[in-house]
Structures are given as structure tokens and as C-alpha cells.
C-alpha positions in Angstrom: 0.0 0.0 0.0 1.4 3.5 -0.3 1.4 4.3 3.6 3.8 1.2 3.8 5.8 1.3 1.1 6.5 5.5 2.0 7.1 4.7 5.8 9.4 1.8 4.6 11.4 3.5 2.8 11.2 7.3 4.8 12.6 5.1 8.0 15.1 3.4 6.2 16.6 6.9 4.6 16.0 7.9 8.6 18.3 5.3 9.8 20.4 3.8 7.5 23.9 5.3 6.5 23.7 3.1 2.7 20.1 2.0 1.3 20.5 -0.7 -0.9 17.7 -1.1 -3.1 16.8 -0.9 -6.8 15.2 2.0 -9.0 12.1 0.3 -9.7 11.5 -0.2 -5.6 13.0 3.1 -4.8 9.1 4.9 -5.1 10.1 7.4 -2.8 13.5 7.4 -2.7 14.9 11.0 -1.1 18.7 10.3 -1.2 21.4 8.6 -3.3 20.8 4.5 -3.1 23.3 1.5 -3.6 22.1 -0.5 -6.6 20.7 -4.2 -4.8 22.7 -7.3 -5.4 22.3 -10.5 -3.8 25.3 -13.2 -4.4 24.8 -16.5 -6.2 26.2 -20.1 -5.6 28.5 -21.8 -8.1 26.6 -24.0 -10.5 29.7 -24.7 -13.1 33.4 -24.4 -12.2 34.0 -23.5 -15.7 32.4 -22.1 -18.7 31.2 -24.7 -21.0 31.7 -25.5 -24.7 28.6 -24.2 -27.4 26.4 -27.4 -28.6 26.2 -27.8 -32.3 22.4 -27.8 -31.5 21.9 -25.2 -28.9 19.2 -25.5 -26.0 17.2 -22.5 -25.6 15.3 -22.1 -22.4 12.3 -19.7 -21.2 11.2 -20.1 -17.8 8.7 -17.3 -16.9 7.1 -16.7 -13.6 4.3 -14.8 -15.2 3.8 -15.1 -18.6 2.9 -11.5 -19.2 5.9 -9.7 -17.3 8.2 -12.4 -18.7 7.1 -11.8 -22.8 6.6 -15.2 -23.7 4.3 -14.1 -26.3 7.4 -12.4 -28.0 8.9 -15.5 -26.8 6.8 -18.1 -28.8 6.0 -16.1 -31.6 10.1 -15.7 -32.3 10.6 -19.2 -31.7 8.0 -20.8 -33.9 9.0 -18.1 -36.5 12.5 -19.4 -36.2 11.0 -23.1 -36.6 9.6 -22.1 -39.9 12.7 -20.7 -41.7 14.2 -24.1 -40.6 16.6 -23.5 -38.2 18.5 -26.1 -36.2 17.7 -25.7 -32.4 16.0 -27.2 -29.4 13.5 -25.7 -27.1 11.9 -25.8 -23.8 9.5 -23.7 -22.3 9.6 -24.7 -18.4 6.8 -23.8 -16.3 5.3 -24.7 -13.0 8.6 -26.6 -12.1 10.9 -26.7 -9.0 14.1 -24.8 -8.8 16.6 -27.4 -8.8 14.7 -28.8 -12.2 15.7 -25.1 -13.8 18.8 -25.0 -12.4 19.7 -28.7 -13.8 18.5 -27.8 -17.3 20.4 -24.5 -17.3 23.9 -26.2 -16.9 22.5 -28.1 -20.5 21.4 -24.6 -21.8 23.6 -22.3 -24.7 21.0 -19.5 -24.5 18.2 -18.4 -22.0 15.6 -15.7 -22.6 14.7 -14.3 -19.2 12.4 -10.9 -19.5 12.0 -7.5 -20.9 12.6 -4.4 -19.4 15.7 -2.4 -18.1 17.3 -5.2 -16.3 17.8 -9.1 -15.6 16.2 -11.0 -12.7 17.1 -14.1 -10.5 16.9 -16.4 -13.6 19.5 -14.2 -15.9 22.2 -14.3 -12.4 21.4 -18.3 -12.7 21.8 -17.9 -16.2 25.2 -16.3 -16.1 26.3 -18.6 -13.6 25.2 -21.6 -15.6 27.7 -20.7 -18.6 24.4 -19.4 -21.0 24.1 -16.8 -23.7 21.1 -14.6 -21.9 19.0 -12.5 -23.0 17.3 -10.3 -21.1 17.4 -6.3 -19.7 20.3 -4.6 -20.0 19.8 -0.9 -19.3 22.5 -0.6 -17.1 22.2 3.5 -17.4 18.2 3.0 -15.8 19.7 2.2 -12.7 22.9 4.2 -12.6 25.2 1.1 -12.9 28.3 1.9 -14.3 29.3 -1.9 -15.7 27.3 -3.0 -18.7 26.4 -6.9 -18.6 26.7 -9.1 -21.6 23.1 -9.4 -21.7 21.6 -8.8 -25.0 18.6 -6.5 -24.4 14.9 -8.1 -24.9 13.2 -5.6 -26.5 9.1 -6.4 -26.0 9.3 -6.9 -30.3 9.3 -10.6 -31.5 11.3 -9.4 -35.0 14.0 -8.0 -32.8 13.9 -11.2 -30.7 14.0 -13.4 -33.1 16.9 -11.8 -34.6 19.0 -11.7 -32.0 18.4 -15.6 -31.3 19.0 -15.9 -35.5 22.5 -14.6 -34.8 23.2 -16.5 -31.6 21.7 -20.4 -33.5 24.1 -19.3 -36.5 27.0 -18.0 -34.9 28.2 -20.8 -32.6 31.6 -18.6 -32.0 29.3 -15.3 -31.3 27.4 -17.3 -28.8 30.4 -19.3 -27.3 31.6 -15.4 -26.4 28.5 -14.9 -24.9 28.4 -17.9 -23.0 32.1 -16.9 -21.7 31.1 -13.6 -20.8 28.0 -14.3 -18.7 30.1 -16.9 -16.3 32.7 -14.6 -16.0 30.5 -11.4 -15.1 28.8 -13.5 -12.9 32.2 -13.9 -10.9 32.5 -10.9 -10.6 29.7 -9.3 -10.0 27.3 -12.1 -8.6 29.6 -14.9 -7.0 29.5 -14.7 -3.3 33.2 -13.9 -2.7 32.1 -10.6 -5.4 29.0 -10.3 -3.0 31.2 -9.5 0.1 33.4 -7.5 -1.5 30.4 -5.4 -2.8 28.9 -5.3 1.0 32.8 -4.3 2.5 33.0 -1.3 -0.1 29.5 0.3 1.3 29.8 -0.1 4.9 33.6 1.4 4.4 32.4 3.7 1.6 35.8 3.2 -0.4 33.7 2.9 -3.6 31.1 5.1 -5.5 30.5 2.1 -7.9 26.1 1.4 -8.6 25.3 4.4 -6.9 22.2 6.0 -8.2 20.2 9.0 -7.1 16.6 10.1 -6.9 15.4 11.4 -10.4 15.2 14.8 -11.1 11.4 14.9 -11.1 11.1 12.3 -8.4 8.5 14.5 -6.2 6.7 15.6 -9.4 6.2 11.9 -11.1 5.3 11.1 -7.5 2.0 13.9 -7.3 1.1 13.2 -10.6 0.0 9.7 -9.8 -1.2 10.6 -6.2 -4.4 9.3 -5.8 -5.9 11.5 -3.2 -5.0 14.6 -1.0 -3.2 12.6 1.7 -0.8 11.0 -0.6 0.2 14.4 -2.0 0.5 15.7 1.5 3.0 13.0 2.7 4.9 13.4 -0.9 4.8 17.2 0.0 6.1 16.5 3.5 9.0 14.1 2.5 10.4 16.3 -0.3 10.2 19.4 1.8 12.4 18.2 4.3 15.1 17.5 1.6 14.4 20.9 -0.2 
């Protein structure tokens, strides 16, 4: 609710020296935030060679916010023009099922939108080609991932899967970088060293700040004279 959601984060930016949290959850965010990361076991203990038939794995929580219609539409396009591949769509299973077909995975579509979720970190970490969101600039990060962006367009995505099928040394470089960003930006030994920097502020890495029209975005959607009153009130102190 919006009384929660403000007194969650008013209290935190009360007490806390570093917020971590992410642009999308910052709604009223009144001060500069440290962009969320949580660390990720080992799956592989190397990257892994390309397949001469690549998997291709889609496993959405939500079929709307994941854009498996773009998703299904690209692949059976992609089926058409004859293209060698395999695909599974993998729904209502457990974890450790994903996690076991991701180390058997050259290339996993995770979700539109300006970054990746738990399933691209897995993804990365499992030796895959991912695509996903990569606008790093959204949240302020300063290290691009080698995610190739999922634009909510099933041309675009099925061009950018064309390239990876075709292209086993394009994807193989893909593959490489994902396991190697996730060392060292989602392994847990990157993890502590992430955690180390803010509580010793040595690093000004992820950092992002509120937007310049966070207080006016924020009273344009206001639903009622209370909300804009509490908005008022928060911004006011920072003014």
C-alpha cells in the first residue's frame, strides 16, 4: 500500500547510513541508493563449450511480465525458416529442475525491461548466452552486462536468437562472458566485496540518485490529497 511502502522507505533513509535497493523499488526514494545485489552459488566451475544444437530455455514466472508471447512467436518463427535448435518452455517446475537444465542450456531468454532477474544471475552462472534487460544506465550502474537486451518486439527477438543459432563462436563469447561477469559481479566472494565497499564507503560504484522529477512523477500519480501531503512533506524536508 502507499502508507507502507512511504514509511518503509522514509525510516530506512531515517536510519540507515547506505540504502541498498533498486530503481524500480526506490518509489520514494529521497537520497542517493546503492544498486541491490544479492550473491549466487557456483553452479559450473567453468564455462562450458557451445552445442552444435543449442538449448534454448524460457522459464517465466508470469507469462505477461516475462514476454513469452514475443517469446513463442520468435521461436516458432525461427521453426519455420528451418533453423537447427532445441527448445523448452519450463513452467510450473521446481528450482533445482531449472537449475539442472540451465547447466544443459547455450541460450536463455529471461524478460524484458531495463534489467535481468534471478533467472538471468542463474543464467550467467550456468555458462548461458542470456537474453534479457540490459539498461545498465536506468539504474545508474556503471558496468554493462553481456546481456543482449529483450526488446518487447518478436522481430527483434528473433533476430538476435537468428545470430546466436548461427553463430556458434558469437554465442560461445556470450556464454564466456555471462560466467565470467557472474564472478565478478554475482559470485558470493564478489558479493562480500560489494557489502565491504559500502559499509567502508571506499567505492562510489552502482550508486544511483533520486530522479530529477522524483516528487513531481510522485504527485502526478497521487491518488488522493493525503498521498500528495505525505509526498509534500517528504520532499520538503530534503528541499
Amino acid at each position: 500500500s502507499f502508507t507502507r511502502k512511504f514509511f518503509t522507505q522514509w525510516l530506512t533513509e531515517l536510519s540507515g547510513a547506505s540504502i541498498i535497493s533498486m530503481r524500480s523499488h526506490a518509489t520514494f526514494q529521497g537520497r542517493k541508493s546503492y544498486f541491490f545485489r544479492f550473491p549466487q552459488t557456483q553452479i559450473l566451475s567453468e564455462p562450458k563449450k557451445a552445442k552444435k544444437l543449442p538449448l534454448i530455455i524460457h522459464a517465466p514466472t508470469d507469462r505477461s511480465g516475462k514476454g513469452t508471447k514475443y517469446v513463442l512467436a520468435a521461436i516458432d518463427a525461427l521453426i519455420k525458416d528451418g533453423k537447427s535448435f532445441e527448445f523448452e518452455l519450463i513452467e510450473n517446475k521446481n528450482n533445482d529442475y531449472v537449475l539442472q537444465r540451465l547447466k544443459d542450456a547455450d541460450i536463455v531468454i529471461d524478460q524484458p525491461g531495463p534489467w535481468f532477474g534471478r533467472l538471468g544471475v542463474e543464467s550467467f552462472a550456468s555458462g548461458c548466452a542470456l537474453i534479457s534487460g540490459n539498461n545498465y544506465e536506468y539504474y545508474g550502474i556503471k558496468n554493462e552486462s553481456p546481456a543482449i537486451q529483450f526488446d518487447p518486439n518478436g522481430s527483434s527477438l528473433r533476430e538476435n536468437l537468428e545470430k546466436l543459432i548461427i553463430d556458434s563462436e558469437l554465442r560461445q563469447s556470450k556464454m564466456n562472458a555471462g560466467f565470467s561477469y557472474w564472478q565478478s559481479h554475482y559470485s558470493y566472494a564478489a558479493f562480500i566485496s560489494y557489502i565491504e565497499d559500502i559499509v567502508s564507503n571506499k567505492k562510489g560504484d552502482n550508486i544511483f540518485f533520486p530522479l530529477k522529477n522524483h516528487k513531481s512523477l510522485l504527485l502526478k500519480h497521487a491518488e488522493n490529497r493525503f498521498q500528495k501531503f505525505i509526498i509534500c512533506l517528504l520532499y520538503h524536508s530534503k528541499e
